[in-house]
C-alpha positions in Angstrom: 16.7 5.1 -4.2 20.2 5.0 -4.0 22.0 8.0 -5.1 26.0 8.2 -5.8 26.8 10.8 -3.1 24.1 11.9 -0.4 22.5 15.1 -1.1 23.4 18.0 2.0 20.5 19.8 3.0 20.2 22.8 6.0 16.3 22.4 6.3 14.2 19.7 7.3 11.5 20.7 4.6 14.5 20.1 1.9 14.4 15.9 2.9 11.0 15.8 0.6 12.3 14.8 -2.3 13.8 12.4 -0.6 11.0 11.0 2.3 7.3 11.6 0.8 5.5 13.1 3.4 2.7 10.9 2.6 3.4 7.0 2.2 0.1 5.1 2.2 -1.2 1.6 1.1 -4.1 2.7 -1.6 -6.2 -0.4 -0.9 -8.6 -1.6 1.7 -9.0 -0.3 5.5 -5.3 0.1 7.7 -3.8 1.9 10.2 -1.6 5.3 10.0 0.2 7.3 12.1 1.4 11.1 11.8 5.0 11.8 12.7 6.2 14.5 13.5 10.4 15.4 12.4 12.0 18.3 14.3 15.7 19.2 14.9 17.7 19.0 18.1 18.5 22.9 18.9 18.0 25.3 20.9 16.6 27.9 19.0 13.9 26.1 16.9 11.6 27.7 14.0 8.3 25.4 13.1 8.9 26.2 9.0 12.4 25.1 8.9 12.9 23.0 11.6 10.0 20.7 11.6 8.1 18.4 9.1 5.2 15.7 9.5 4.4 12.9 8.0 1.9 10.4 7.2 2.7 6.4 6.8 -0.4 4.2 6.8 0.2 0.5 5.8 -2.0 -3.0 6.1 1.2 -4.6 6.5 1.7 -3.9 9.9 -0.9 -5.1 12.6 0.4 -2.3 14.9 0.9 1.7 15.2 4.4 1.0 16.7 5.4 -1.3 14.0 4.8 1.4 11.3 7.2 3.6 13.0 9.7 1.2 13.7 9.8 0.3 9.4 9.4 3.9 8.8 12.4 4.4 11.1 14.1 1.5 9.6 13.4 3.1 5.8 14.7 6.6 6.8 18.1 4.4 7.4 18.4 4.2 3.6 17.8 7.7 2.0 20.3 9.5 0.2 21.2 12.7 2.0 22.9 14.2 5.2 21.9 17.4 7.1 24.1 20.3 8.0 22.7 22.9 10.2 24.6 26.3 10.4 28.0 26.2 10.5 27.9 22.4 11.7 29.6 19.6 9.6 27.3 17.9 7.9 25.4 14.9 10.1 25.2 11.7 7.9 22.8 10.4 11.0 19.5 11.8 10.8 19.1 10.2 14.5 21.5 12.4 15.7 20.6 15.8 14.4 16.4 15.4 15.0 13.9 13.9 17.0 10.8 11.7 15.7 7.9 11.0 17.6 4.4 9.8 16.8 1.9 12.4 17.4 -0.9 9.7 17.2 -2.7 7.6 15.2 -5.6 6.1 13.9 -7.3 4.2 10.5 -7.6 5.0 7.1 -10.4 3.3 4.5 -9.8 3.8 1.1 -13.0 3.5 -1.6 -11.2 2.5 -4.7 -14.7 2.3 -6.3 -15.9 6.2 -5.6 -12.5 7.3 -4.6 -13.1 8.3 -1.5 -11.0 8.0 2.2 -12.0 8.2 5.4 -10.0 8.9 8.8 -11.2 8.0 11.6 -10.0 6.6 15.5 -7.0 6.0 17.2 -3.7 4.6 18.6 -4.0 2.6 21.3 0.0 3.1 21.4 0.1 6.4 20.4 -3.6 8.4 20.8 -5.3 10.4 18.6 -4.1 12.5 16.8 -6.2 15.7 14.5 -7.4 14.0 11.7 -7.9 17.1 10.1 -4.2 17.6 9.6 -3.8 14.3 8.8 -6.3 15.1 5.8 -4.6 18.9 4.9 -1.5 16.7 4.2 -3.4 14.4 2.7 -5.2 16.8 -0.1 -1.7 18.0 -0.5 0.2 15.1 -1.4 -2.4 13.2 -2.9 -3.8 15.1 -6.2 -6.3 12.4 -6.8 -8.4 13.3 -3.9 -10.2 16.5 -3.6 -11.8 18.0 -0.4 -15.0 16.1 -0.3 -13.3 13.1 -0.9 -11.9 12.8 2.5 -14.0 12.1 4.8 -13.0 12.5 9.1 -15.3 10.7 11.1 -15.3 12.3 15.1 -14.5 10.0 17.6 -16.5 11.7 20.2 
């Protein structure tokens, strides 16, 4: 994914092309996290200023080692951000902040296409499976509503 000059962009929403804000194995049962992007500034709006994101992988035994490839793979894309007048940052690190808001498991049904969210991080928490799911049904076109299923941890 190697482009010949990095693309500038002033808004956080702008990196999609760029970082899918869903990355998920489409096989088996495997943990996910949701991450939440948002810029270092004082004066902060949620639309422009913030994004979050879904990586889920069987790869990885833990939460913490999804984030840590995740971090390692947003090392690699192709742009740089300029906010305001700034010049533009070709360090992500140093213009936002990630965090993982929590985590939990995802089971995919190849057979009746189906995918179910359920539990949690021990290194992270929970986190709302329901969002996790509205960016799911977003991003993913072969699902539809029904499809995903969010079990309650209660």
């Amino acid at each position: 994914m190697q482009a010949s000059s990095p693309a500038i962009i002033s808004i956080l929403p702008d990196l999609l092309p760029y970082i899918p804000q869903v990355q998920i194995d489409k096989t088996s049962r495997f943990k996910y996290i949701y991450i939440s992007i948002y810029l270092k500034k004082k004066s902060f709006n949620a639309s422009t200023d913030s994004l979050f994101l879904i990586r889920g992988t069987k790869k990885h035994s833990y939460h913490a080692d999804i984030f840590d490839a995740f971090k390692q793979e947003l090392k690699l894309f192709p742009c740089v951000l300029q906010t305001n007048s700034e010049e533009p940052q070709k360090d992500l690190f140093k213009t936002v902040k990630m965090e993982v808001i929590g985590g939990g498991w995802l089971e995919w049904f190849e057979d009746n296409k189906k995918l179910k969210i359920y539990g949690e991080s021990q290194a992270f928490g929970p986190c709302d499976h329901n969002k996790t799911r509205d960016i799911l049904l977003k991003n993913m076109k072969e699902f539809k509503p029904e499809d995903i299923i969010v079990l309650d941890d209660d």
